[in-house]
C-alpha positions as CSV (number, residue, x, y, z in Angstrom):
1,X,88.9,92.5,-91.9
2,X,86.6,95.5,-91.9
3,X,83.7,92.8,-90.9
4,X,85.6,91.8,-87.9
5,X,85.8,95.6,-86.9
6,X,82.4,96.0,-87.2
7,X,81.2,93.5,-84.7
8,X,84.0,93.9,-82.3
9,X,82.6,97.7,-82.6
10,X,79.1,96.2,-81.7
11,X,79.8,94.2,-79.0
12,X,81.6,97.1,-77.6
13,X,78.6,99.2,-77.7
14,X,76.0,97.0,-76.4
15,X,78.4,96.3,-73.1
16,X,78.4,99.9,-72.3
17,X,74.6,100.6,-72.6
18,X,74.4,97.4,-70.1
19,X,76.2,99.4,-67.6
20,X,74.8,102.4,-67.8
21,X,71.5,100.8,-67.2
22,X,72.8,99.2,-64.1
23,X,74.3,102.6,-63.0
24,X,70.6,104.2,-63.3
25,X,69.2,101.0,-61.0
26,X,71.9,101.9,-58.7
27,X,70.7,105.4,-58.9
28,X,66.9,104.7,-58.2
29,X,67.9,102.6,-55.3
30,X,69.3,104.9,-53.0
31,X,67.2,107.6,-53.8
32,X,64.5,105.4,-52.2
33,X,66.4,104.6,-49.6
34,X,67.2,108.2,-48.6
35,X,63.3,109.4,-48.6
36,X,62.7,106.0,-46.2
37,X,65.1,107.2,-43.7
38,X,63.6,111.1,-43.7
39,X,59.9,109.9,-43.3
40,X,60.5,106.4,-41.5
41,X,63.2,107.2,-39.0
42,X,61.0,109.9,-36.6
43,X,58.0,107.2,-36.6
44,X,60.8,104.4,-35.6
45,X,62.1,106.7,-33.2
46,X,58.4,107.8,-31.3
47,X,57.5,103.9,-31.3
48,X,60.5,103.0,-29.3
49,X,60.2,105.9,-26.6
50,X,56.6,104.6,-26.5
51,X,57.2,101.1,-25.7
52,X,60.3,102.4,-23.2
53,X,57.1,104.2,-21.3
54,X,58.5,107.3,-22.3
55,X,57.1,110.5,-23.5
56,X,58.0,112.3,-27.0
57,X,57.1,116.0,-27.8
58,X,54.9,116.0,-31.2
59,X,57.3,116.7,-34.3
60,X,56.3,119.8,-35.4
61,X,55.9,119.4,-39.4
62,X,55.9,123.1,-40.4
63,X,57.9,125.9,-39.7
64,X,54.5,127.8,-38.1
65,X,54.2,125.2,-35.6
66,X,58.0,125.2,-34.6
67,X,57.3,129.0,-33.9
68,X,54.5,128.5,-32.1
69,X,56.0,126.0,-29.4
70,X,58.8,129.2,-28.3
71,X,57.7,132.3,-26.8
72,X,59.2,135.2,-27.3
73,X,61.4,135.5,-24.2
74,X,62.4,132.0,-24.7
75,X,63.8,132.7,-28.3
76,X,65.4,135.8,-27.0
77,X,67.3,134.0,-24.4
78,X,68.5,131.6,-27.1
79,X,69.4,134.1,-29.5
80,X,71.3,135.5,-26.6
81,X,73.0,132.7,-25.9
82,X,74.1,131.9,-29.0
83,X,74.9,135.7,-29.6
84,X,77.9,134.6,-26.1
85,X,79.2,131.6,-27.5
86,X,79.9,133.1,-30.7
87,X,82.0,136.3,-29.1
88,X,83.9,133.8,-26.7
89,X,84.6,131.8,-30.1
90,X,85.5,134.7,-32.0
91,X,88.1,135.8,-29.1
92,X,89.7,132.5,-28.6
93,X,90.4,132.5,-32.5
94,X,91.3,135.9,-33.1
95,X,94.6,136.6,-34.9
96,X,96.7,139.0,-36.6
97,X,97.9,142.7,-35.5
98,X,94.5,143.9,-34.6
99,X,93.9,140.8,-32.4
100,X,93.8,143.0,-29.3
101,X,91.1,145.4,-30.3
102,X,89.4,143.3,-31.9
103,X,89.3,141.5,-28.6
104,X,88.6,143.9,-26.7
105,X,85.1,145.0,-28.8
106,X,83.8,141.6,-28.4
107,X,84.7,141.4,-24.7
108,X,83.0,144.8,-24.1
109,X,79.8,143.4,-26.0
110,X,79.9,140.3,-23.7
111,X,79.8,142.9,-20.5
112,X,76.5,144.4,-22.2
113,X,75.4,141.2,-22.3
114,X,75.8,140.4,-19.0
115,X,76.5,143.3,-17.0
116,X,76.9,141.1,-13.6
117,X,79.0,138.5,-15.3
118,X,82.6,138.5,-13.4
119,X,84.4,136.4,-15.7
120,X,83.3,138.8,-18.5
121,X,84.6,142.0,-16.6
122,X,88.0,140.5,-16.4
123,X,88.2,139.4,-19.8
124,X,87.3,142.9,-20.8
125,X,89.9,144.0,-18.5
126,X,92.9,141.7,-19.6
127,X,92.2,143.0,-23.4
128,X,92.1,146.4,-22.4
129,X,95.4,146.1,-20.8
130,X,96.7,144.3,-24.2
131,X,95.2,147.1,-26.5
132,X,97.0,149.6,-24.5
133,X,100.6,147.9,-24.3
134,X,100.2,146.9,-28.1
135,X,99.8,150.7,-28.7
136,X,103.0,151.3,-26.5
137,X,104.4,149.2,-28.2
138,X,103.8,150.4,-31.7
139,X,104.4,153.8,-30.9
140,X,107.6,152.9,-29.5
141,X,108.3,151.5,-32.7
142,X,107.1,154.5,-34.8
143,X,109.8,156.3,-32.7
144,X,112.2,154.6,-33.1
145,X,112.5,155.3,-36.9
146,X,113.8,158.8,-36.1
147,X,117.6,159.1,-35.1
148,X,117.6,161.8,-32.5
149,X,118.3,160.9,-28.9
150,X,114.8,163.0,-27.8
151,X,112.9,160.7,-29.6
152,X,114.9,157.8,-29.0
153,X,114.3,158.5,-25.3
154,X,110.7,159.1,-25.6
155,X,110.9,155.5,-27.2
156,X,112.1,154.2,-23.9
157,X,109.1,155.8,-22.3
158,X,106.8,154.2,-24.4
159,X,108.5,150.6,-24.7
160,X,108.9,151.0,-20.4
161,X,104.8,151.4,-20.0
162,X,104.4,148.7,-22.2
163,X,106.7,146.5,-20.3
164,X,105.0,147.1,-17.1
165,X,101.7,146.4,-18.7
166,X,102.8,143.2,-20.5
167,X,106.4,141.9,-19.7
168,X,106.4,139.9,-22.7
169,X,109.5,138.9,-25.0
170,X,108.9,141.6,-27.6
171,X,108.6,144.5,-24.7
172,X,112.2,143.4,-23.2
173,X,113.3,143.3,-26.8
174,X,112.1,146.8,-27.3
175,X,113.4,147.9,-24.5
176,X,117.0,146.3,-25.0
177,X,117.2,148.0,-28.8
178,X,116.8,151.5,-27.6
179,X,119.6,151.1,-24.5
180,X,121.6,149.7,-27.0
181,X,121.6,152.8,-29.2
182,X,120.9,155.3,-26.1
183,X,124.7,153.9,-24.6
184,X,126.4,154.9,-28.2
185,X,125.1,157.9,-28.0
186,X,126.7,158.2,-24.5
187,X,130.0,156.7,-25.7
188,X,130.3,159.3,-28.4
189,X,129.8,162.3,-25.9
190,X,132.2,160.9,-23.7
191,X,129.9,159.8,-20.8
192,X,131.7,156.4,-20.3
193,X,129.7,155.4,-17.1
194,X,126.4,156.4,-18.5
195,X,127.6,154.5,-22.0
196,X,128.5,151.5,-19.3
197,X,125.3,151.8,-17.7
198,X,122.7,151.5,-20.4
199,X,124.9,148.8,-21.6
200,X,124.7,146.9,-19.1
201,X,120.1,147.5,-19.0
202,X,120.5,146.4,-22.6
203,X,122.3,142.7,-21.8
204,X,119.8,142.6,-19.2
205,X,116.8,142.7,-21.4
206,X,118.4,140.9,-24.5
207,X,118.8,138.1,-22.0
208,X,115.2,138.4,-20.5
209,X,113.7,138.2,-24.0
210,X,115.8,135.4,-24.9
211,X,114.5,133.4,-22.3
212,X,110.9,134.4,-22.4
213,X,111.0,133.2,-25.6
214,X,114.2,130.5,-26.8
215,X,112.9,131.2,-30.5
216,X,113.0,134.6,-30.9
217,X,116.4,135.5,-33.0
218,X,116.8,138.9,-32.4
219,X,116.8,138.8,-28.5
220,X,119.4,136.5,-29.3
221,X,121.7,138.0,-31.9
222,X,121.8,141.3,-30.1
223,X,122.3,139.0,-26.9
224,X,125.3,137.5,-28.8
225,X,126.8,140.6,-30.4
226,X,126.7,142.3,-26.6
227,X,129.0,139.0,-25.5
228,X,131.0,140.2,-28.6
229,X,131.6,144.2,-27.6
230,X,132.2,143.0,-24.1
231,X,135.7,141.2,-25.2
232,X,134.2,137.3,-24.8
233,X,136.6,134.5,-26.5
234,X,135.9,133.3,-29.5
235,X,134.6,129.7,-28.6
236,X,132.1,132.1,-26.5
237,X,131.1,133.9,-29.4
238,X,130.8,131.4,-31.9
239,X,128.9,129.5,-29.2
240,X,126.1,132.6,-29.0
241,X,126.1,132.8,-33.0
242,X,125.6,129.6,-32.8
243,X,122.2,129.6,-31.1
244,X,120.6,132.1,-33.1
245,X,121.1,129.6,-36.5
246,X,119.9,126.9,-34.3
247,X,116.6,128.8,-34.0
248,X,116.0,128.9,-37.6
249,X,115.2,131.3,-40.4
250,X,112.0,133.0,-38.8
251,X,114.0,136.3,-39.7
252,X,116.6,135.5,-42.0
253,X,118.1,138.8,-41.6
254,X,119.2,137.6,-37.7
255,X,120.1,134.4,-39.6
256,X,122.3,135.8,-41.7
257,X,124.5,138.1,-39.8
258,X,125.3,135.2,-37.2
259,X,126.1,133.3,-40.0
260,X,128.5,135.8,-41.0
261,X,129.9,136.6,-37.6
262,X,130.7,132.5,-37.5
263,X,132.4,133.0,-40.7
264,X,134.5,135.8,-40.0
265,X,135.4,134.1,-36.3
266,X,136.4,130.9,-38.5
267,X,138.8,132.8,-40.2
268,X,137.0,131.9,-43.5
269,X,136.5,135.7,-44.8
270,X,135.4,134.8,-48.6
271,X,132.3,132.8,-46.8
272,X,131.7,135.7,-44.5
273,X,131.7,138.4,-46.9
274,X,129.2,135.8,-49.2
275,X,127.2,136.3,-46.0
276,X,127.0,139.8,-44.9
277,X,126.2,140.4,-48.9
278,X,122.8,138.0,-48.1
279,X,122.2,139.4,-44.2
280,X,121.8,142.9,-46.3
281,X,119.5,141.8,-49.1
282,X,117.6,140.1,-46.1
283,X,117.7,143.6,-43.8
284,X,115.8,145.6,-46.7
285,X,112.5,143.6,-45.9
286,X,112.7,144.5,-42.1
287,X,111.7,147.8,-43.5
288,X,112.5,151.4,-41.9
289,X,113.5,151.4,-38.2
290,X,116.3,152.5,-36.6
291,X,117.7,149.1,-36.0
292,X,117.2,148.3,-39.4
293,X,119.8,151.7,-40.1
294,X,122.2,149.9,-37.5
295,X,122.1,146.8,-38.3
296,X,122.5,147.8,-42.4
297,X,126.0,150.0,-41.4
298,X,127.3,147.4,-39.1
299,X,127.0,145.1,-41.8
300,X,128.5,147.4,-44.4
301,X,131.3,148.0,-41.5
302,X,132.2,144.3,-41.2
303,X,132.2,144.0,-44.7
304,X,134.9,146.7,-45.0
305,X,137.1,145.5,-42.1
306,X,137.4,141.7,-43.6
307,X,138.4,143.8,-47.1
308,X,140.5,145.4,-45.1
309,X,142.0,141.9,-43.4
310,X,142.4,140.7,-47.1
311,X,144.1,143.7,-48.4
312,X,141.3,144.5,-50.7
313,X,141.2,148.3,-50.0
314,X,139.6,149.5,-52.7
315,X,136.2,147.4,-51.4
316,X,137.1,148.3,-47.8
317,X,136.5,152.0,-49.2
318,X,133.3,151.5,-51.3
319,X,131.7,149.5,-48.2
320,X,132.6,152.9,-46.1
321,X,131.1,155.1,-48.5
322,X,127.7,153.1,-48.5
323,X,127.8,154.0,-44.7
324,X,128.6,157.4,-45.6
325,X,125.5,157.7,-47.8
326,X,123.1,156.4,-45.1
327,X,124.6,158.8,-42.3
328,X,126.8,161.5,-43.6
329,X,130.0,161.9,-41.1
330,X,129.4,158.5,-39.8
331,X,132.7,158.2,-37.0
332,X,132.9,154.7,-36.5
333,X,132.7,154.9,-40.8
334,X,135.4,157.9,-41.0
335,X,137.6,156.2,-38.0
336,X,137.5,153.1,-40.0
337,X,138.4,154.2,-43.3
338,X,141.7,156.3,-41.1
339,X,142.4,152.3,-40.4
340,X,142.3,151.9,-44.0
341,X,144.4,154.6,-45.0
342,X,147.0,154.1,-42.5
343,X,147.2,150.5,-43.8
344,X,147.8,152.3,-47.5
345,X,150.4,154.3,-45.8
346,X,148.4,157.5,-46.6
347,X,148.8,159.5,-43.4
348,X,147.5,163.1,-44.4
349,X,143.8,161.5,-45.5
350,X,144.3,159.0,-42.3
351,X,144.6,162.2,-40.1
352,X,141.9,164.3,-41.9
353,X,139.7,161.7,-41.3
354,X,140.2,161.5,-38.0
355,X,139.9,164.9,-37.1
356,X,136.4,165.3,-38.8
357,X,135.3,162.0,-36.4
358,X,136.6,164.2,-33.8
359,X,134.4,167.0,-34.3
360,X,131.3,164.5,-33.3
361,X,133.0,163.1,-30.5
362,X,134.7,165.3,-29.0
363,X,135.6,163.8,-26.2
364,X,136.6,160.2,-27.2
365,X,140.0,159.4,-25.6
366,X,140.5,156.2,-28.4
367,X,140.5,158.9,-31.2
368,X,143.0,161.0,-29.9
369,X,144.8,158.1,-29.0
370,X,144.1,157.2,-32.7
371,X,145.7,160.4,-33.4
372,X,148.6,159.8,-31.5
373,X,149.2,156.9,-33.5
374,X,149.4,158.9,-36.8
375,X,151.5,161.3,-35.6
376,X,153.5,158.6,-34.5
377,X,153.8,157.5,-38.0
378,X,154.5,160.3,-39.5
379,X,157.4,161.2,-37.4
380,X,156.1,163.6,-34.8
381,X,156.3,161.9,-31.7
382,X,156.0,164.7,-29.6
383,X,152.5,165.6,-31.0
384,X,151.8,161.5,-30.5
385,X,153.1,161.5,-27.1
386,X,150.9,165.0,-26.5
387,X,147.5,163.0,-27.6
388,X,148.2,160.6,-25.8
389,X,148.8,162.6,-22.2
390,X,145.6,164.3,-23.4
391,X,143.6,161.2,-24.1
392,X,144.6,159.4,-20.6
393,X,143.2,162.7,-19.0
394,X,140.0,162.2,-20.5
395,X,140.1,158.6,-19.4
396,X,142.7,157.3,-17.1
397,X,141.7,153.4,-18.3
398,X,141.7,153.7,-22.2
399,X,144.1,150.7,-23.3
400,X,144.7,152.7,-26.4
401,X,146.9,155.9,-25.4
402,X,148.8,153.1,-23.3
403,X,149.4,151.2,-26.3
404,X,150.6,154.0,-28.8
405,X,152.7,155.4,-25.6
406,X,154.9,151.8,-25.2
407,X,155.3,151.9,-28.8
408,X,156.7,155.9,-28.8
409,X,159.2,153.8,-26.1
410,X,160.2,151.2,-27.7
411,X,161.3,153.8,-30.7
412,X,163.1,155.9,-28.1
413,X,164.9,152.0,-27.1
414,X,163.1,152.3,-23.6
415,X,162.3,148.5,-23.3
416,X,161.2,148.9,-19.4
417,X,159.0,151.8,-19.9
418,X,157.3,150.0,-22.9
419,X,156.6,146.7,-21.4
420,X,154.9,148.5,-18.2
421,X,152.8,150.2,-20.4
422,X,151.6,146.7,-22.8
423,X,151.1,145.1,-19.6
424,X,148.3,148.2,-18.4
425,X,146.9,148.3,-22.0
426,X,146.7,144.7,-21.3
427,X,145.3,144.6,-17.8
428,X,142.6,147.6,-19.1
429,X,141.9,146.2,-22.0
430,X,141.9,142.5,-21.5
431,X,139.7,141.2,-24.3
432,X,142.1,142.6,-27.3
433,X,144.1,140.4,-28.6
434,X,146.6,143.0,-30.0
435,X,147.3,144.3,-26.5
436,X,148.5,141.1,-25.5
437,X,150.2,140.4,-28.3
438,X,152.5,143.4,-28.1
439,X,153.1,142.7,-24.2
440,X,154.3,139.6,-25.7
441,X,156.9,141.1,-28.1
442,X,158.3,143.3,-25.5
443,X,158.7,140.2,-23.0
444,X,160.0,138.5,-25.7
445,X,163.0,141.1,-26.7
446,X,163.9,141.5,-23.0
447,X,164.3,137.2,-23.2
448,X,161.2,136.9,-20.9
449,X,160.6,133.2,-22.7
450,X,157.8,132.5,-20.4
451,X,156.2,136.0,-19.8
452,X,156.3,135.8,-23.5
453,X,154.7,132.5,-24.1
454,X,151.8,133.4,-21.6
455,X,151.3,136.6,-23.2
456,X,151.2,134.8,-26.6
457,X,148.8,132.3,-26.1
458,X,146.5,134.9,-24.1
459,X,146.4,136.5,-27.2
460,X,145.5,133.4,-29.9
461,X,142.7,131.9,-27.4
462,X,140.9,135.8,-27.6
463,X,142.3,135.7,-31.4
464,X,142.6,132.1,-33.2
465,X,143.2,133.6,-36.5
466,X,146.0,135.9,-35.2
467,X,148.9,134.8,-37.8
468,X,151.9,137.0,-35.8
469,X,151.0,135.7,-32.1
470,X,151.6,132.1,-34.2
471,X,154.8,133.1,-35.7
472,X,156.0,134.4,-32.5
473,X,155.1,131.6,-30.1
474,X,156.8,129.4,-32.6
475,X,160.3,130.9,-32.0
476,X,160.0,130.4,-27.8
477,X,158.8,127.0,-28.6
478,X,161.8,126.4,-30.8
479,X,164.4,128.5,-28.3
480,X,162.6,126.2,-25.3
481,X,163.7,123.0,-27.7
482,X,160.1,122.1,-28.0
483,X,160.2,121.6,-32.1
484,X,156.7,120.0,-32.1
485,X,154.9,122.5,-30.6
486,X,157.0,125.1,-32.9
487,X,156.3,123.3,-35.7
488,X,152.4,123.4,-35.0
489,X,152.0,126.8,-34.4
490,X,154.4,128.0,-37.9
491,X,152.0,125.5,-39.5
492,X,149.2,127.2,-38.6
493,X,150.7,130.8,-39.3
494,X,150.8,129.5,-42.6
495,X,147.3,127.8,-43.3
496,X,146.0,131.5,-42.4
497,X,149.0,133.3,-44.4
498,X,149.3,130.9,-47.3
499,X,151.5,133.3,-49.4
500,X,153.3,134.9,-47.1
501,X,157.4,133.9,-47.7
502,X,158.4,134.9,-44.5
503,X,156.5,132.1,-42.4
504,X,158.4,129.3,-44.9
505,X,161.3,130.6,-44.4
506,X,160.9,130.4,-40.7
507,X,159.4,126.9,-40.8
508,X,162.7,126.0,-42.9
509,X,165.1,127.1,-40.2
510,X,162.7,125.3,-37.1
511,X,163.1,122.1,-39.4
512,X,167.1,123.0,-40.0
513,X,167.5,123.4,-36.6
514,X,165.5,120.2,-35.4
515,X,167.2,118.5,-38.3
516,X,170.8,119.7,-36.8
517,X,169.9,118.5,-33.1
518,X,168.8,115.0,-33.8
519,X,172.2,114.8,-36.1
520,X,170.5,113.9,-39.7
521,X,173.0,114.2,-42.6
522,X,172.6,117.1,-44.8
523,X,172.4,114.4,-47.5
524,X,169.3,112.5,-46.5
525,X,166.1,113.4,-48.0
526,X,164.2,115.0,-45.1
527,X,166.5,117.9,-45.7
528,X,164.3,117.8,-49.1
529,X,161.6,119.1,-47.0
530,X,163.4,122.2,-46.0
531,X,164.3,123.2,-49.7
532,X,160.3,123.1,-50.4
533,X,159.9,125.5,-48.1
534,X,163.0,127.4,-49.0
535,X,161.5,127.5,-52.6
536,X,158.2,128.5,-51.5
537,X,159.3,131.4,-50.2
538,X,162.0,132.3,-52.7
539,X,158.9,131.9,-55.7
540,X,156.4,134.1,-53.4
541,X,159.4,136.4,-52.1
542,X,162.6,136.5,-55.2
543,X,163.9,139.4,-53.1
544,X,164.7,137.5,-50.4
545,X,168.0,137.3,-49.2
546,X,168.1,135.0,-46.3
547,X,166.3,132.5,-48.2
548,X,169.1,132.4,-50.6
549,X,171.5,132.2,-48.2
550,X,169.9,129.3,-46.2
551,X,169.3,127.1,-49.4
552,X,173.5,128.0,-50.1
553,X,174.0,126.5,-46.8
554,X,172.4,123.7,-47.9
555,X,173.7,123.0,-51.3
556,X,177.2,123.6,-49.8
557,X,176.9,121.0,-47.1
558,X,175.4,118.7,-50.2
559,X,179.0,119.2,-51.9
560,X,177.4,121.6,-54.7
561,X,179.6,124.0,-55.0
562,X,177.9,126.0,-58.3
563,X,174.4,126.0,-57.3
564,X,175.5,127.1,-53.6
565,X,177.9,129.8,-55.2
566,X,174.6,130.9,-57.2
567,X,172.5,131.6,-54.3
568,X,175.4,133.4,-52.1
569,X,175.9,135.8,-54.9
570,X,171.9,136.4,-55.1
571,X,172.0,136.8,-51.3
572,X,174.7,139.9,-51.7
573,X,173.0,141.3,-54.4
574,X,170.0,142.5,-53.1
575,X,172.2,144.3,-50.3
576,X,170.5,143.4,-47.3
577,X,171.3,144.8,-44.1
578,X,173.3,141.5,-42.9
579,X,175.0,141.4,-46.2
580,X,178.0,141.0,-43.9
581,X,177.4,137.1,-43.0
582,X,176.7,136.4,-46.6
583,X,180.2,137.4,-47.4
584,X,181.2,135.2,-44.6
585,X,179.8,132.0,-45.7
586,X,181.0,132.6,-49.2
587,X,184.1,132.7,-48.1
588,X,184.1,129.6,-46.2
589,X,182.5,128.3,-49.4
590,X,185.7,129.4,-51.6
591,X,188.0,128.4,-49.0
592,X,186.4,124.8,-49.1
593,X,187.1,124.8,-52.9
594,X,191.1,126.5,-52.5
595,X,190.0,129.8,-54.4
596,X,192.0,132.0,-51.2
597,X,192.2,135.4,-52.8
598,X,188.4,135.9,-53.2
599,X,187.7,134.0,-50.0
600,X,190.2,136.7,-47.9
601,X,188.1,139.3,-49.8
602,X,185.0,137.7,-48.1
603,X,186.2,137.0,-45.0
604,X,188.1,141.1,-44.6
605,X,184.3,142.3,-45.8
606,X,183.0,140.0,-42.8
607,X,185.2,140.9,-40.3
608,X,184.5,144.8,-41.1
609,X,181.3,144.5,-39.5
610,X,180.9,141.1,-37.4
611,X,181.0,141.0,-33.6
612,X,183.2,138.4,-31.6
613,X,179.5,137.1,-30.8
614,X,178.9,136.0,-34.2
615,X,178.7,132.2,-34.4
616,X,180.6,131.9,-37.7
617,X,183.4,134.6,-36.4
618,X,185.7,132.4,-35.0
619,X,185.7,129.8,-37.6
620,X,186.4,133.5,-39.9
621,X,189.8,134.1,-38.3
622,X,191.0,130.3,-38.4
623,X,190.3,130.2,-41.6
624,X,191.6,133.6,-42.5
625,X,195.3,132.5,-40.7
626,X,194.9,129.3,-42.3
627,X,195.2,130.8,-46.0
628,X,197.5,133.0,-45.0
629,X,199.9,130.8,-43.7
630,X,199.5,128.5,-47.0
631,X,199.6,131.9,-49.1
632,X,202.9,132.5,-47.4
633,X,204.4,128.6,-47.7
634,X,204.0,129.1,-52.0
C-alpha cells in the first residue's frame, strides 16, 4: 500500500514540473513578441507611407532630438493649450459646496489666458454671478438660525438678491421658509392681513420650487402643509402628502412627517404617532436652522394632539413640555395644553394657561374667544359672552367667538339665535369641520332634517374620522326611513369608536326599528343581532340604563318573563333621568303576567311624570282601567 503511494506521489510530481515548463515557454514567447512590435512596427509603418508616395518625419530616437524639433514658442503654445483644456475640464467636472468658486478661479485664469477670448469672459461672468447668489444664499441660511424677526427679515433680503441672481429651486425654497415664519409672527401680533399676505408669497414660492424641481421634498411638504392650514379636504391633503413619499427618501425627515400626516388623516393614530417619533430622530441630522426648530415643535405638537384624540393625556402633556423646553412660553404649546386641560376638566390651569399665551399675543381674537369658552364652562357666562364681544371687535370674521357665542345660546334655550351664529362660524370658517358639525346639531333640534343632513356630510368630507357627525347623520337617515344608509354611517362611528357603548346601543335601536317596519317576529334569530350589540354595550357601559331596558323589551316580547324582569329592575336602579318609562314597561310586563298590585304601582309612578305624547301612555291608562275593573269584579 505505501508502494502504491509512492508512485502515485511521483507521477504527480513529474506532471507538474511539465507544466511549469510549458508556462515558462509561454512566457519567453510573448516577451519576444512584444520587443518585435516596439522595434518592428515604426519601420513597417515608414515603408508603407513610402510606397503610398508619402512623406514621414524621422522618428526621433532620444529625448534630445524630440527637444530639438520644437522651439520654444511652439512648446509654449502647447503648454498653453493644454494649460485651457485642463481648466475647461476641471469646470465641467467640478462638484461639491465650493463648486462655484472654485469655478470661478479657473474661469478667471482662462481670461488671463486669453484676454480677448469672449466665450471666456462670459463664463467668468456666469460663475461670478453663481459665487455671489451661493453666498446669498448661505448667509440667508446663517440667518435664519436666529429667531428674531430682525434677522429673519434680513434673511429675506439675502434669500431675495439671491433669487434675482439665480431663480433656482433652492432660492424660491428659501424664500418661501422665511414668509412662512415672517406671516406667524404677524398672526401673533394681530396683523391678520399682513399674516394673510406673506402667506399667500410663501404658497407662491413653495409652488415655484416644487416645479422647478418635481424632486425636491421640502418645496413640497411645506407646499402640502400650506394646502393643510388653508382648510383643503382631506382627499386634497392626503393627495399632497402623497407626492412628497412619491419623491423618495432624499430627506427622510420630509419623508417622514408626510408619512405621519397620511397617518393621522387615515385615522390610524398608533401608525402616525410611530411616525412623528421617526420624522424627529430624522429632523436632528438637518442640524440647527430655524426650520429645523419648527418643524421639531410642530412635530412634538401633532404628537400631543393625537394623545390628546386617544385620551392619553399624560403623553399629550410630556409632548408639550418638550416644546416648552425648546421655546419657553411657546402659545400655540400653552393654548394646546388649555385644550388638554379642558378635556381633563381642569378649568383653573386651562385658564392660566391661556392667559400667559395671551401676554404674547395680545391681540389674538381665537384666544379670547378661547377664553370665552372657559368661562363658559366654568359657569360665567357673562365673562364668556364679554370675550367674545371683545374678540369679534378685534376681528369681525373669527369663526371662533361665533362658535362659543351660539353655544352661550343654546344654554340660555335661544335655538334661533344659536343656529344664525353656527351658520356664520360656518360661512367664516368653512374648512372646520366642528363648525359645521354644530350648525348641524342645531338644524337638527329645530327638525331641519335636510339643513341637518347637508350640514352633516359637509362636515365628514372636511373630517372623515369625525365619529359624532357619523352618529348624527345616522339618526336623519333612520327618521328619513333610509335604514341602509343609517346603518352605514353608525357602522362606521363604531370602527373609529370601537369601545364606545353608546354607538351599539344606537345601532341596536336602527336594527329594532328596521326590524319592527319590515314586520320580523321578535322570535327569529336576526333579532339575535340586536342583543350582540345590546351586550356590547352593556359589557363596555354596565351603567347603562337604556340598554337594559331595550334588551327587557326584547326578552319580554320573547315570552321571558325572569330575564326581562331582571334587566327592568337594573334599568331603575341606576336612576336615570327617564326612570319614568322603565316603570312603565315593567308594569306592562307585570300586567302581562297578572301580578296587578305591583304593576298599578308602575304604572301610578309612570303616569306621575309622562306626557299624553308618550308612545306607551295610552296603552298605560287602558291597562291601568283594565286591572282595576278586574280588581273590582274579585
Amino acid at each position: 500500500m505505501l508502494g502504491g503511494f509512492f508512485e502515485f506521489w511521483l507521477k504527480q510530481n513529474c506532471l507538474i514540473q511539465l507544466m511549469t515548463g510549458v508556462f515558462h515557454v509561454v512566457r519567453s514567447f510573448q516577451r519576444l513578441f512584444a520587443l518585435a512590435f516596439i522595434f518592428v512596427l515604426p519601420i513597417q509603418l515608414t515603408a508603407c507611407k513610402e510606397k503610398a508616395g508619402g512623406k514621414s518625419t524621422p522618428t526621433p530616437t532620444t529625448k534630445n532630438d524630440a527637444k530639438k524639433t520644437l522651439s520654444r514658442e511652439e512648446k509654449l503654445a502647447l503648454a498653453k493649450k493644454r494649460r485651457i483644456e485642463k481648466l475647461k475640464w476641471y469646470i465641467a467636472t467640478t462638484r461639491g459646496p465650493t463648486k462655484h468658486e472654485q469655478s470661478l478661479k479657473a474661469s478667471i485664469e482662462l481670461v488671463n489666458l486669453e484676454p480677448k477670448n469672449e466665450e471666456f469672459r462670459a463664463l467668468m461672468k456666469k460663475h461670478a454671478k453663481n459665487v455671489d447668489y451661493q453666498n446669498a444664499l448661505d448667509r440667508a441660511a446663517k440667518l435664519m438660525r436666529s429667531r428674531g424677526p430682525v434677522d429673519l427679515n434680513e434673511a429675506l433680503q439675502f434669500a431675495e438678491k439671491a433669487l434675482i441672481l439665480n431663480g433656482t429651486s433652492a432660492a424660491h425654497l428659501a424664500c418661501g421658509e422665511i414668509q412662512w415664519r415672517l406671516s406667524e409672527g404677524k398672526r401673533r401680533l394681530g396683523d391678520v392681513a399682513g399674516a394673510k399676505q406673506r402667506f399667500a408669497i410663501a404658497h407662491v414660492h413653495f409652488t415655484e420650487a416644487a416645479s422647478l424641481d418635481n424632486s425636491n421634498d421640502a418645496a413640497l411638504y411645506y407646499r402640502a402643509e400650506l394646502h393643510r392650514l388653508k382648510g383643503a379636504t382631506t382627499e386634497d391633503q392626503a393627495k399632497h402628502y402623497q407626492r412628497v413619499i412619491g419623491v423618495g427618501k432624499t430627506r427622510r425627515a420630509y419623508h417622514s412627517l408626510a408619512n405621519a400626516k397620511m397617518r393621522e388623516i387615515e385615522g390610524r393614530v398608533d401608525k402616525a404617532l410611530s411616525a412623528f417619533a421617526g420624522a424627529l430622530n430624522s429632523l436632528r441630522r438637518l442640524g440647527n436652522s430655524v426650520m429645523q426648530a419648527a418643524l421639531t415643535k410642530e412635530c412634538y405638537l401633532m404628537r400631543a394632539e393625537l394623545y390628546r384624540r386617544k385620551r392619553d393625556y399624560r403623553s399629550a402633556l410630556a409632548s408639550i413640555e418638550n416644546v416648552l423646553q425648546l421655546a419657553k412660553n411657546d402659545p400655540d404649546a400653552l393654548v394646546l395644553r388649555a385644550h388638554v386641560r379642558l378635556n381633563q376638566s381642569d378649568y383653573d390651569k386651562a385658564l392660566g394657561d391661556i392667559e400667559k399665551a395671551s401676554q404674547f399675543d395680545k391681540r389674538n381674537a381665537f384666544l379670547l374667544a378661547l377664553r370665552g369658552h372657559l368661562k363658559m364652562l366654568k359657569g360665567d357666562r357673562d365673562g364668556a359672552l364679554k370675550d367674545c364681544e371683545e374678540a369679534l371687535k378685534i376681528d369681525p370674521r373669527c369663526y371662533y367667538p361665533f362658535r362659543v357665542r351660539g353655544e352661550l345660546r343654546m344654554a340660555q334655550a335661544d335655538r334661533a339665535g344659536a343656529a344664525k351664529d353656527f351658520q356664520t362660524a360656518a360661512e367664516y370658517g368653512p374648512r372646520i369641520a366642528a363648525n359645521h358639525y354644530r350648525y348641524g346639531r342645531v338644524l337638527q333640534e329645530n327638525n331641519d332634517k335636510k339643513g341637518a343632513l347637508s350640514a352633516y356630510s359637509k362636515c365628514l368630507g372636511l373630517d372623515a374620522n369625525h365619529w359624532r357627525a357619523y352618529c348624527n347623520r345616522a339618526t336623519i337617515y333612520q327618521l328619513l326611513d333610509d335604514y341602509s344608509k343609517a346603518f352605514r354611517d353608525v357602522g362606521r362611528a363604531l370602527r373609529l369608536q370601537p369601545k364606545n357603548a353608546q354607538i351599539y346601543l344606537q345601532r341596536s335601536k336602527i336594527r329594532s326599528v328596521g326590524f319592527r317596519k319590515e314586520s320580523i317576529d321578535y322570535k327569529d334569530g336576526q333579532w339575535n343581532a340586536v342583543l350582540t350589540d345590546l351586550n356590547s354595550a352593556i359589557r363596555l357601559q354596565p351603567n347603562l340604563a337604556e340598554a337594559y331596558g331595550q334588551r327587557a323589551f326584547i326578552f319580554r316580547r320573547r315570552k321571558k318573563f325572569k330575564e326581562a324582569l331582571t334587566d327592568y329592575n337594573r334599568a331603575i336602579d341606576f336612576k336615570p333621568a327617564d326612570v319614568y318609562i322603565w316603570h312603565g314597561y315593567r308594569g306592562l310586563l307585570y300586567a302581562e303576567n297578572r301580578q296587578f298590585q305591583v304593576a298599578l304601582e308602575d304604572f301610578n309612578e309612570y303616569l306621575k311624570t309622562a306626557t299624553s305624547t308618550h308612545q306607551i301612555y295610552s296603552t298605560v291608562q287602558k291597562e291601568r282601567a283594565r286591572i282595576r275593573r278586574e280588581l273590582k269584579r274579585k
